[in-house]
LUMDRENDO-991614 format. One record per residue (C-alpha): residue number from 0; residue in one letter; x, y, z. Coordinates in Angstrom, 1 decimal. Last residue first. Layout:
REM LUMDRENDO-991614
{NUM; A; {X; Y; Z}}
...
//
This chain:
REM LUMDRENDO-991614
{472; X; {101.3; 65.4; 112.4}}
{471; X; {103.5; 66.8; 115.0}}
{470; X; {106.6; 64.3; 115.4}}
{469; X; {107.7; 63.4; 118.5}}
{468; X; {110.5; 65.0; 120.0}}
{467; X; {113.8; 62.4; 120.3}}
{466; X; {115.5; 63.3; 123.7}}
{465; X; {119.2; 64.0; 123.1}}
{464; X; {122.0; 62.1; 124.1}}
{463; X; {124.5; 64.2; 125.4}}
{462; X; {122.8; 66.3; 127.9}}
{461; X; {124.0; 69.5; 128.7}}
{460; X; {127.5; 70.0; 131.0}}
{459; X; {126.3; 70.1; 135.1}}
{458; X; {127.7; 73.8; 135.8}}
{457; X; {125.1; 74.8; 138.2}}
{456; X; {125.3; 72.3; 140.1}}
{455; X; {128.5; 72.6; 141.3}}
{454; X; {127.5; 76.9; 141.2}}
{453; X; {124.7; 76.0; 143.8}}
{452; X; {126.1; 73.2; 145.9}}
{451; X; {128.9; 75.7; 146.6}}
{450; X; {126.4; 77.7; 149.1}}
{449; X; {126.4; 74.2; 151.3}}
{448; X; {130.1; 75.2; 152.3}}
{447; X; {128.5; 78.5; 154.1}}
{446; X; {128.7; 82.4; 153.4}}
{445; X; {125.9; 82.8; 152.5}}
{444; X; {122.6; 80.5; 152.8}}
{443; X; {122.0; 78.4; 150.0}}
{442; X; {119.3; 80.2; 147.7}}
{441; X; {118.8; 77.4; 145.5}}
{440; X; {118.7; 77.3; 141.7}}
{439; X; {121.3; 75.0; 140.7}}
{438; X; {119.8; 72.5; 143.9}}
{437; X; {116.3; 72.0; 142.1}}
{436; X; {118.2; 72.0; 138.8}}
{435; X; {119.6; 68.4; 139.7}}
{434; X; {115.9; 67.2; 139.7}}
{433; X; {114.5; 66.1; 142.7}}
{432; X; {113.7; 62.3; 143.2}}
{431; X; {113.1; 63.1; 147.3}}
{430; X; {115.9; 60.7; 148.4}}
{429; X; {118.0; 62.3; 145.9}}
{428; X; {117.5; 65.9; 147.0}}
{427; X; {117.9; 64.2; 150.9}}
{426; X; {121.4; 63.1; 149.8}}
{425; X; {122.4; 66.3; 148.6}}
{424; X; {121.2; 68.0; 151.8}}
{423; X; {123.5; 65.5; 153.6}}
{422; X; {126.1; 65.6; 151.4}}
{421; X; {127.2; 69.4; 152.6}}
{420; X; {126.7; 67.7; 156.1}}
{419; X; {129.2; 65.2; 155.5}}
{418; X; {131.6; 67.7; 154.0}}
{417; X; {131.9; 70.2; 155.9}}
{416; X; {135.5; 71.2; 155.6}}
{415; X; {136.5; 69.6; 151.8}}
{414; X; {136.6; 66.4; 150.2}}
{413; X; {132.8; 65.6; 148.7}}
{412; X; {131.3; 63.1; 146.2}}
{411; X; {127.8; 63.1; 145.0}}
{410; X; {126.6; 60.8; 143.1}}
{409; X; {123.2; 59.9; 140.6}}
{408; X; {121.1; 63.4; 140.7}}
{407; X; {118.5; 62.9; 138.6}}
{406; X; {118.1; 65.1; 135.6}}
{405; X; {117.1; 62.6; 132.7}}
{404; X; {118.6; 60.8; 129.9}}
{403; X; {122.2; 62.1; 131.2}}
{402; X; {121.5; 61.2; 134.7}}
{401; X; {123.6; 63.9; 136.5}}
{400; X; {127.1; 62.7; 138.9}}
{399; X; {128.4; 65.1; 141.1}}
{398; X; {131.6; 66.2; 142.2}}
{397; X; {133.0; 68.6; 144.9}}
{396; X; {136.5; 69.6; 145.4}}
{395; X; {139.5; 69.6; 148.0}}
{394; X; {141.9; 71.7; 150.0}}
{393; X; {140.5; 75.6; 150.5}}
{392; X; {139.5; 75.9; 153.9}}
{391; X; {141.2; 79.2; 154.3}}
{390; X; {138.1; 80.7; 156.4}}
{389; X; {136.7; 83.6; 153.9}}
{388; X; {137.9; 81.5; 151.0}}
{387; X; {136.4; 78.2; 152.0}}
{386; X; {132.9; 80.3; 152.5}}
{385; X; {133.4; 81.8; 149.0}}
{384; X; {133.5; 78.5; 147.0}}
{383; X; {135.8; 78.3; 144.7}}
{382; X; {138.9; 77.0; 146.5}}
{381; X; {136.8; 73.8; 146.9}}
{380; X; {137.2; 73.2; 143.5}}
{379; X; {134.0; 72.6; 141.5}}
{378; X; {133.1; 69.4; 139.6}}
{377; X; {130.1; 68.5; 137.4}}
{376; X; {129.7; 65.4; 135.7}}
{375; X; {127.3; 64.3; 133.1}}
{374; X; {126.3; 60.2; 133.4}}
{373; X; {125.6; 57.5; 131.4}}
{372; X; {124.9; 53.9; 133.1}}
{371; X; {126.6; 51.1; 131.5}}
{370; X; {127.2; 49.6; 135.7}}
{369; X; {131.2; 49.7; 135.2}}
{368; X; {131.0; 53.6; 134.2}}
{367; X; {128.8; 54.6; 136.8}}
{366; X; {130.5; 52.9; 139.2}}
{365; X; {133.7; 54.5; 137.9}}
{364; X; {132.3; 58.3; 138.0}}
{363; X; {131.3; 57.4; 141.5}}
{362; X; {127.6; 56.6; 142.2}}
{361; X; {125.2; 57.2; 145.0}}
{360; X; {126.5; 59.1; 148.5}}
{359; X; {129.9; 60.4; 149.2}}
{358; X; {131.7; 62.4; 152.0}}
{357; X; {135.3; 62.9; 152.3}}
{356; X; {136.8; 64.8; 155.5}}
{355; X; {139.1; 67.9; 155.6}}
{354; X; {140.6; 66.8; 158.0}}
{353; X; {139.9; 63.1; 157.9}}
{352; X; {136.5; 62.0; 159.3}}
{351; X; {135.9; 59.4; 156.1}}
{350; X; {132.0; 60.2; 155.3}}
{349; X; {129.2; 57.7; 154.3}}
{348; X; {125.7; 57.9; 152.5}}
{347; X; {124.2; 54.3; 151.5}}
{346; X; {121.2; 54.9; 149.1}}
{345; X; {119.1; 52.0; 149.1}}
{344; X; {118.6; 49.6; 146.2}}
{343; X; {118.2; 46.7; 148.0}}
{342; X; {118.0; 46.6; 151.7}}
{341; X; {114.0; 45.4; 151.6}}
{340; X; {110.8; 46.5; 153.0}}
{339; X; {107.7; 45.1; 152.7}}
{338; X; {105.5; 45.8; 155.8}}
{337; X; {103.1; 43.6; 157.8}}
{336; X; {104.3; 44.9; 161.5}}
{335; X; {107.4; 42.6; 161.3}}
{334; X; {108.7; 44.3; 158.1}}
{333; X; {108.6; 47.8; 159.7}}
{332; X; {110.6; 46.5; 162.3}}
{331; X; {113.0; 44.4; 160.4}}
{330; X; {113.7; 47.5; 157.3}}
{329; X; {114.3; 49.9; 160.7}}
{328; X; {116.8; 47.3; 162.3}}
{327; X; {118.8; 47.4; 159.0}}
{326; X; {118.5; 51.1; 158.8}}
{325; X; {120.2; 51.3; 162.4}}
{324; X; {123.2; 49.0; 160.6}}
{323; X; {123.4; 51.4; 158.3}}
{322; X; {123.8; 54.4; 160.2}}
{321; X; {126.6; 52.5; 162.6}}
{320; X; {128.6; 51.9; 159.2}}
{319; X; {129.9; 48.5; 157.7}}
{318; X; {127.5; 47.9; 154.2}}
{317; X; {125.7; 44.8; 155.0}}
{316; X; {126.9; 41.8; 155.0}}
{315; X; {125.1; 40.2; 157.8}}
{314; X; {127.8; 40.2; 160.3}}
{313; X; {128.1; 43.7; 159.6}}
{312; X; {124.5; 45.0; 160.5}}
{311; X; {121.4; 42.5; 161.2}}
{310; X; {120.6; 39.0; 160.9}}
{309; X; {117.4; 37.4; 161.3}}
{308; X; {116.1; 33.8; 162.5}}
{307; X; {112.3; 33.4; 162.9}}
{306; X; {113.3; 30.3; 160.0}}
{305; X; {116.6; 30.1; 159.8}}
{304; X; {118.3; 30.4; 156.1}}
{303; X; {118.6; 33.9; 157.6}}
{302; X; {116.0; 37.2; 157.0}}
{301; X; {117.7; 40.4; 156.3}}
{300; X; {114.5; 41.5; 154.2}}
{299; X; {116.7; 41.6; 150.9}}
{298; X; {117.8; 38.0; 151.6}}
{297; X; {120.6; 36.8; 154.3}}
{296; X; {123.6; 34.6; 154.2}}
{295; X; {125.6; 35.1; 157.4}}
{294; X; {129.3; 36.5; 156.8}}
{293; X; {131.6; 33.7; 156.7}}
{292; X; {133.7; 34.8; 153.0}}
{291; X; {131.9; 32.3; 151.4}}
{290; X; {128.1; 32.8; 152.6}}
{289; X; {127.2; 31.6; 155.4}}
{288; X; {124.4; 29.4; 156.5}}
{287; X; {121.8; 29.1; 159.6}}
{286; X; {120.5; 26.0; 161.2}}
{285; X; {121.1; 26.9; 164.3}}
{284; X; {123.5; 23.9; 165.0}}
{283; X; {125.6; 25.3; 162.2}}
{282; X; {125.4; 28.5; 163.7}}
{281; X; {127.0; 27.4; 166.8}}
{280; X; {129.2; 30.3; 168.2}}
{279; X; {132.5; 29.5; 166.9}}
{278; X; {132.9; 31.5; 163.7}}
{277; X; {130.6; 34.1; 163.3}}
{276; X; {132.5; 37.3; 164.1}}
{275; X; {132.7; 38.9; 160.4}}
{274; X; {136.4; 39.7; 159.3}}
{273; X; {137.6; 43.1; 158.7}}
{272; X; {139.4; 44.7; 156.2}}
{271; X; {143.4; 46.1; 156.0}}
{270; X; {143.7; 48.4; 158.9}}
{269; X; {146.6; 46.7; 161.1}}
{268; X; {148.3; 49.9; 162.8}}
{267; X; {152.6; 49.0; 163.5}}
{266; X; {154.6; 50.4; 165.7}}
{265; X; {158.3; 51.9; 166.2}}
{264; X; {159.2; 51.9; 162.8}}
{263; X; {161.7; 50.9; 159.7}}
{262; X; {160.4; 50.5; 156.2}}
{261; X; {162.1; 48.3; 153.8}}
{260; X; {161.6; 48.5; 150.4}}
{259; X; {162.3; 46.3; 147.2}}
{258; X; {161.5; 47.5; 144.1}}
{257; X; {160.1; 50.9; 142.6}}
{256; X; {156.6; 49.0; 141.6}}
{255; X; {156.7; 47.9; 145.5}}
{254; X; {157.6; 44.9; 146.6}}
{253; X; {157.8; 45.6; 150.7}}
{252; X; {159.3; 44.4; 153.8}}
{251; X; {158.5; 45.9; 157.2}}
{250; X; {160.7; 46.6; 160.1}}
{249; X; {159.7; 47.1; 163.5}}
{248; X; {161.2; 48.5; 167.0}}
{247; X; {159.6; 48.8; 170.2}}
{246; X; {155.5; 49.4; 170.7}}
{245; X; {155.3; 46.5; 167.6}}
{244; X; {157.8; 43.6; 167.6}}
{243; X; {161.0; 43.1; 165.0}}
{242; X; {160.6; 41.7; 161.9}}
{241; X; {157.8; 42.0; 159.7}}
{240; X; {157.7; 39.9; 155.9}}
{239; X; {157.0; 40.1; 152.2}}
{238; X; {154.1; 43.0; 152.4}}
{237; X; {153.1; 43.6; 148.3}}
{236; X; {153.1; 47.4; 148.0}}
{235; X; {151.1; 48.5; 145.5}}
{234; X; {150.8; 52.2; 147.2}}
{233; X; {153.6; 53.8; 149.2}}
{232; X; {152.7; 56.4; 151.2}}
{231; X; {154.4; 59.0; 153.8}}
{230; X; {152.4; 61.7; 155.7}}
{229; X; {154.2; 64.9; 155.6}}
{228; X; {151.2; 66.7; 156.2}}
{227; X; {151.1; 67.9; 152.5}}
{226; X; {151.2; 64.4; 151.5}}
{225; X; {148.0; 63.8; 153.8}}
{224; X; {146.3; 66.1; 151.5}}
{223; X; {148.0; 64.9; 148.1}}
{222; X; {146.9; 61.3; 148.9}}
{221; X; {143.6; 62.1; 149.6}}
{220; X; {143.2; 64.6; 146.2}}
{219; X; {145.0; 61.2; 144.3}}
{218; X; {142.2; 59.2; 146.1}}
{217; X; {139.3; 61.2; 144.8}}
{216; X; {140.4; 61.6; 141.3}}
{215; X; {141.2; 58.1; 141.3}}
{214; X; {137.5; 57.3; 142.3}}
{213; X; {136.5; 55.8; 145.2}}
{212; X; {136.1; 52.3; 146.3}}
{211; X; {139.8; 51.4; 146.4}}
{210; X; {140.7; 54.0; 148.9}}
{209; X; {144.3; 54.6; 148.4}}
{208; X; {145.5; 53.6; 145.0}}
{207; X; {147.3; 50.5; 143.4}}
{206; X; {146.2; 47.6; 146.1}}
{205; X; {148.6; 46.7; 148.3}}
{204; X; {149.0; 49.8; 151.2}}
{203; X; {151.4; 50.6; 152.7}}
{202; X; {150.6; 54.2; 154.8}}
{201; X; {153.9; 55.8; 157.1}}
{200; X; {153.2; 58.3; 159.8}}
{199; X; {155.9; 59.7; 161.7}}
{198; X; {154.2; 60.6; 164.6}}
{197; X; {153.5; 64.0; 166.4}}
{196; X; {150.0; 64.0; 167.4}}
{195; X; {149.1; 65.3; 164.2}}
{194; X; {150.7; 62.1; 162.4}}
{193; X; {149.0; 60.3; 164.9}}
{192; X; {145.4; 61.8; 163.6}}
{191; X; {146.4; 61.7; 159.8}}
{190; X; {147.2; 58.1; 160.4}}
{189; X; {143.6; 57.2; 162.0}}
{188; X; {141.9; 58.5; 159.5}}
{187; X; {143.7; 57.1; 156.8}}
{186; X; {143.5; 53.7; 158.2}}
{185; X; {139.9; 54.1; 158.9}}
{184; X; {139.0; 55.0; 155.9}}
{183; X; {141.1; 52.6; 153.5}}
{182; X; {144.8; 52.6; 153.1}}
{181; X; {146.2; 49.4; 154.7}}
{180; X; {149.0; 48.6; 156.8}}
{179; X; {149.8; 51.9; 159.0}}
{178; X; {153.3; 52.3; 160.0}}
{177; X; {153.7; 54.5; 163.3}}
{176; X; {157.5; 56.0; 163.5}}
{175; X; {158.0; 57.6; 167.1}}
{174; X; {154.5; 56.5; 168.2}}
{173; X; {153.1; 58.5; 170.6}}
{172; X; {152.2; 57.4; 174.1}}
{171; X; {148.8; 56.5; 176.2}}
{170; X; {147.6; 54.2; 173.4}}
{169; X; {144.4; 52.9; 173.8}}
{168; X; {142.8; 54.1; 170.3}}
{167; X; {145.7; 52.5; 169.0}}
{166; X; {144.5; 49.2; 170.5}}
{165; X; {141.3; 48.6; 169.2}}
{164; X; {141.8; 50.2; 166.1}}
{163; X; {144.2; 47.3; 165.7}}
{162; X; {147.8; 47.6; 166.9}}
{161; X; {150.3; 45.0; 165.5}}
{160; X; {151.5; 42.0; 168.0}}
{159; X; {155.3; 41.4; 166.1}}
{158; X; {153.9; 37.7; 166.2}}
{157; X; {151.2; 38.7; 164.2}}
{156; X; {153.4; 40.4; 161.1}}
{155; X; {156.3; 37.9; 161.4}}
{154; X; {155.4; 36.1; 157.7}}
{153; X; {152.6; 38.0; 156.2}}
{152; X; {149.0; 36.6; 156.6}}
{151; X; {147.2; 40.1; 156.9}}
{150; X; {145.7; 40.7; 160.6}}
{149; X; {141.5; 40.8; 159.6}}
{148; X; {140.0; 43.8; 162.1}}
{147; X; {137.0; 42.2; 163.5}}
{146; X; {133.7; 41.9; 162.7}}
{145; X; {129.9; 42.4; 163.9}}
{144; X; {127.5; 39.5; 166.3}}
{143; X; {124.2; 41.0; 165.9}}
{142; X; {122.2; 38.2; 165.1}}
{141; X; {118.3; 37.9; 165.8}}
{140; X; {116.4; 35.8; 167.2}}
{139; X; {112.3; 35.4; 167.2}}
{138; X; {110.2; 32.5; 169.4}}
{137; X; {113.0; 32.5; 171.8}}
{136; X; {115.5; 29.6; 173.4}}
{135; X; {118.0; 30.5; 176.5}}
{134; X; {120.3; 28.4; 178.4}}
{133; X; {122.3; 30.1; 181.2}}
{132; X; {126.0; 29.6; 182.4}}
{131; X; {127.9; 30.3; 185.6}}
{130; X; {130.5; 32.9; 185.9}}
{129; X; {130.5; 36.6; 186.0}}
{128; X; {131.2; 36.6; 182.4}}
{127; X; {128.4; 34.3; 182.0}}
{126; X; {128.7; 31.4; 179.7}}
{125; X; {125.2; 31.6; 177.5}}
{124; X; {124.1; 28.9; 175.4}}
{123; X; {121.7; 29.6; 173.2}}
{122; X; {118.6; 27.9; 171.7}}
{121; X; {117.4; 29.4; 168.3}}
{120; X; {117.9; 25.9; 166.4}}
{119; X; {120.1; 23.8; 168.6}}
{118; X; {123.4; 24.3; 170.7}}
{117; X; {123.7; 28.1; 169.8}}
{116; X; {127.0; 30.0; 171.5}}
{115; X; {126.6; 32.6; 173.6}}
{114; X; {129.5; 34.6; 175.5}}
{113; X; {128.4; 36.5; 178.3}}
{112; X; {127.1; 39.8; 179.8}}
{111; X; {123.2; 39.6; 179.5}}
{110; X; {121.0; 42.9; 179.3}}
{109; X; {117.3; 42.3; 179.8}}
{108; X; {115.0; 44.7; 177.7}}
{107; X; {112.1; 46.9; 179.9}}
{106; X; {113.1; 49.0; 177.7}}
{105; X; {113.3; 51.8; 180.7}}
{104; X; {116.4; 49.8; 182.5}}
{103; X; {118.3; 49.2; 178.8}}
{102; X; {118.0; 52.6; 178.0}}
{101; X; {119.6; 53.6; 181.4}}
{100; X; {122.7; 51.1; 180.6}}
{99; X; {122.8; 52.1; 177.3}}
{98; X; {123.3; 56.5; 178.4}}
{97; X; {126.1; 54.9; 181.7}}
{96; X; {127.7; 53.0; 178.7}}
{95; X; {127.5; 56.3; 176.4}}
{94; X; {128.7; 59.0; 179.7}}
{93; X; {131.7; 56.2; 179.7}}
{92; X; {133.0; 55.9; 176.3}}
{91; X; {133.5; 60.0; 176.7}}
{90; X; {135.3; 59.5; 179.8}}
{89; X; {137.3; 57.2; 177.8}}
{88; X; {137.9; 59.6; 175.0}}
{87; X; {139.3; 62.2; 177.3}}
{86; X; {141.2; 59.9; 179.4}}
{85; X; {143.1; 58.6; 176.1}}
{84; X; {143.5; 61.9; 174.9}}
{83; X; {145.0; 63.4; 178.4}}
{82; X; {147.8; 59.6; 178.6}}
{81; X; {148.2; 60.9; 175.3}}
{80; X; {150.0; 64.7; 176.4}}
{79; X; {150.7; 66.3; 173.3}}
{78; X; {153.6; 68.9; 172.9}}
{77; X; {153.4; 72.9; 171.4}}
{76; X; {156.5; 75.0; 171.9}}
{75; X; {155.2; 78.2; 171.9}}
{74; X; {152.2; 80.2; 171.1}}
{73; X; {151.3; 82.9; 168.6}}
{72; X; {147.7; 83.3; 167.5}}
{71; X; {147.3; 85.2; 163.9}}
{70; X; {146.3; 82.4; 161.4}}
{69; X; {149.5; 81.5; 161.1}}
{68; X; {151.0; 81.8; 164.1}}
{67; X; {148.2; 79.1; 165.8}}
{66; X; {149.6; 76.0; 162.9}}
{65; X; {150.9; 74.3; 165.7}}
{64; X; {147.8; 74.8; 167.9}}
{63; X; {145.7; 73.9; 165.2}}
{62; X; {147.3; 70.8; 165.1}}
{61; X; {147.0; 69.6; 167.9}}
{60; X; {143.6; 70.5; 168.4}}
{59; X; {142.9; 68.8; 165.2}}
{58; X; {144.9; 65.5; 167.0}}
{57; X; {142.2; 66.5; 169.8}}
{56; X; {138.9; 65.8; 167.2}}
{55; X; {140.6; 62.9; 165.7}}
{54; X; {140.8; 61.3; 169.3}}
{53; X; {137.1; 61.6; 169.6}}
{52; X; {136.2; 60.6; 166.3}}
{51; X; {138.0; 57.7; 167.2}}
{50; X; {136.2; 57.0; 170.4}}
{49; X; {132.5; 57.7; 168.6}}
{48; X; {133.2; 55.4; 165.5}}
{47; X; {135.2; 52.4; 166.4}}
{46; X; {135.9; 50.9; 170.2}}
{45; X; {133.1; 51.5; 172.7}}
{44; X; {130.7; 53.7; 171.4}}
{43; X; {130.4; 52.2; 167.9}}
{42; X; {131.5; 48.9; 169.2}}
{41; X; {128.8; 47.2; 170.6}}
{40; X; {126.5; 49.0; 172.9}}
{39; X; {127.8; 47.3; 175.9}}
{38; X; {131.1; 45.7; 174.6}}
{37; X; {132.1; 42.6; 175.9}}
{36; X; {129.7; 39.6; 175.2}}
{35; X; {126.7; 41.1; 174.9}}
{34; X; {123.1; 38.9; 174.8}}
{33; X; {120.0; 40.9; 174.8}}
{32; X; {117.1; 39.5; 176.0}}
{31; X; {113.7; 40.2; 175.3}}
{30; X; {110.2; 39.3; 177.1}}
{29; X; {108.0; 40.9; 174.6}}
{28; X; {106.0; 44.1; 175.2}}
{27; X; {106.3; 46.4; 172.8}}
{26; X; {109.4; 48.2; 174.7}}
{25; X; {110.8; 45.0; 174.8}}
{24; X; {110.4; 44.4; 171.1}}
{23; X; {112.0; 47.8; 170.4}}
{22; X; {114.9; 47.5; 173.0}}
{21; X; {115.8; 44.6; 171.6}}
{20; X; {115.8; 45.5; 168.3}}
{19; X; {117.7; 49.0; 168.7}}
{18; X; {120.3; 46.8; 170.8}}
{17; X; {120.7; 44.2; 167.9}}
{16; X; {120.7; 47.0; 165.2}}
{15; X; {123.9; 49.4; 167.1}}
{14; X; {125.5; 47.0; 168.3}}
{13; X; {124.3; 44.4; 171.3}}
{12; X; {125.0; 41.0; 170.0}}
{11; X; {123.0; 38.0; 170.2}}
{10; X; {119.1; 39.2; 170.2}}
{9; X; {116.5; 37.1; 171.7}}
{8; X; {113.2; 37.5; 171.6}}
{7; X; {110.3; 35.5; 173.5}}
{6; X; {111.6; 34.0; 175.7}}
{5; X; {111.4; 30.8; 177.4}}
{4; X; {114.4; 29.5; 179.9}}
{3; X; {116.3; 26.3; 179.8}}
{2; X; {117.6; 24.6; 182.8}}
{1; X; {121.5; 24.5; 183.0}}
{0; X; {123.2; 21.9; 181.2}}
//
């Protein structure tokens, strides 16, 4: 074994809260290393959020230019080029690498390319990419190791090699007939993108509505969207078996409430959960547990069953966004300089980058339902706000969710252009404890998406339990 070296941090993974804690304690002074396997930056640059965003932003293209007669712009015969996309969105990758690489420099943070795998309590053993192998220990580590996309047990479906996120966002072809297993956010997003690149697009998905989290009202609006783009889906589908192998020809079994189906494609898109990354790599040894599904068993200040052992982001069970996984390195930070912070009870905003995209932060009607809490509910069509009239952005709705015992804003849901940054002001209201009238009453700037917040608002239905007034003796 190779001779071991002293630091004092080490970080195992470089996404999005490993890499913000490295650079952190380096820049403060303390001999860091960051260990990486493959992907400098993890995968939010590399793989997931910035790539397919990317690629969402051409299929718009796409379809824009289809749709060009209607809004007054004729052209002809309109094809997309994927080898373009794919060297579009790697270039992209690239400028962010090149961006890390320089971050790392001025840190002062040590970047090593390998895979590490713990041998005793916060020692590591690296294997170099480039070869050889280095043995590191630290005062402080932390995990950063993420997930993977899970591949469904279903007789045939691995050995017909399904895409992953991974590998669609690769593709330098379109799919005659892509069939995407699973109908969460980034199955969705990534259908209504190949559909615009000129793919059949068919969604199975097992449980009995796309996007299980929201609410039906939310998911039947989805459905109907990508519907309208000739988007196929077929929803409590049990998958019986895959023939056939993915990038030729493919044929799916189903059980669906309609009987027996099968579906007949070119390739198959695996989007059905993700599995954390922490098999294999010694945690055992390092003393730290996992909870029953494998992610790492952590308390409200992200701290492991290790002592000077943290975990951070996905692998840690927090919620799986890049946002989320930066608050995670904020909560450690602060928490290392004598603070108390904690994950619990924070408000987790998200958007799904369809077009148009859905955007939600606090409770859905159903959470609020589950949870006892009471709640009045306001909802306004899209089609009612003047800025989706003026540009024919008309598909979707807002909803929010008003504490009936008081005026707190408890939700806010969004499909509809704009979305995440119609939220966003929403989500700052919250954050500041503002009553719901606060928004009624604003002068939103006209014409924008934001200007619906006002008449949303305003329509939030009166209290149904009312206050008791005391008595005046």
């Amino acid at each position: 074994m190779a001779q071991t070296e002293q630091l004092e941090v080490l970080v195992l993974g470089s996404g999005t809260g490993g890499k913000l804690v490295g650079w952190h304690m380096a820049q403060s002074g303390r001999r860091t290393a960051v260990v990486e396997r493959h992907w400098v930056g993890g995968s939010c640059p590399n793989i997931a959020c910035m790539p397919s965003k990317n690629e969402i932003s051409n299929a718009k293209v796409a379809q824009l230019a289809r749709d060009g007669k209607r809004y007054g712009t004729v052209t002809g015969p309109v094809t997309v080029d994927m080898a373009t996309v794919r060297q579009r969105k790697r270039e992209m990758v690239e400028r962010q690498i090149a961006k890390h690489l320089q971050i790392y420099e001025a840190s002062g943070a040590e970047l090593i390319m390998g895979s590490g795998c713990f041998v005793a309590p916060k020692t590591l053993e690296v294997k170099l990419n480039d070869g050889g192998t280095r043995v590191l220990t630290a005062d402080k580590v932390f995990l950063n190791v993420g997930t993977r996309a899970a591949i469904p047990n279903v007789p045939g479906l691995e050995a017909a090699r399904p895409l992953t996120h991974v590998e669609a966002l690769e593709l330098d072809y379109v799919p005659r007939h892509l069939i995407v297993i699973g109908g969460g956010y980034s199955g969705l997003e990534l259908a209504q993108a190949f559909r615009r690149f000129g793919s059949g697009v068919t969604i199975v998905e097992s449980g009995p509505q796309l996007l299980a989290r929201e609410d039906i009202d939310v998911s039947q609006e989805m459905r109907r969207i990508l519907g309208a783009e000739d988007i196929q889906v077929l929803v409590g589908a049990e998958l019986l078996q895959v023939q056939g192998r993915s990038g030729d020809k493919v044929t799916l079994s189903a059980r669906t409430p309609s009987g027996d189906q099968h579906i007949d494609g070119s390739d198959i898109l695996v989007a059905a959960g993700r599995i954390p990354n922490t098999a294999g790599i010694g945690l055992k040894e390092a003393g730290v547990e996992l909870d029953g599904r494998g992610y790492v068993r952590v308390n409200g200040r992200l701290e492991t069953s290790a002592p000077d052992v943290w975990a951070v982001g996905e692998c840690a069970g927090s919620p799986q966004f890049t946002h989320i996984s930066e608050d995670d390195f904020r909560i450690i930070r602060d928490n290392l300089a004598g603070g108390n912070r904690s994950t619990r009870d924070r408000l987790v905003p998200y958007c799904m980058f369809t077009d148009p995209p859905l955007a939600r932060v606090g409770l859905g009607e159903g959470e609020a339902e589950r949870q006892g809490v009471l709640a009045r509910v306001a909802r306004l069509p899209m089609e009612s706000v003047l800025a989706a009239q003026a540009t024919d952005q008309r598909q979707g709705f807002m909803k929010a969710l008003v504490g009936d015992r008081d005026d707190r804003i408890l939700g806010f849901t969004m499909i509809g252009a704009s979305a995440g940054e119609v939220m966003a002001g929403v989500h700052t209201a919250m954050l500041a404890g503002l009553s719901y009238s606060n928004l009624a009453d604003a002068d939103f700037a006209h014409p924008t998406m934001a200007e619906g917040l006002s008449s949303l608002f305003s329509s939030v239905p009166p209290r149904a339990v009312q206050q008791i007034k005391p008595k005046v003796a």
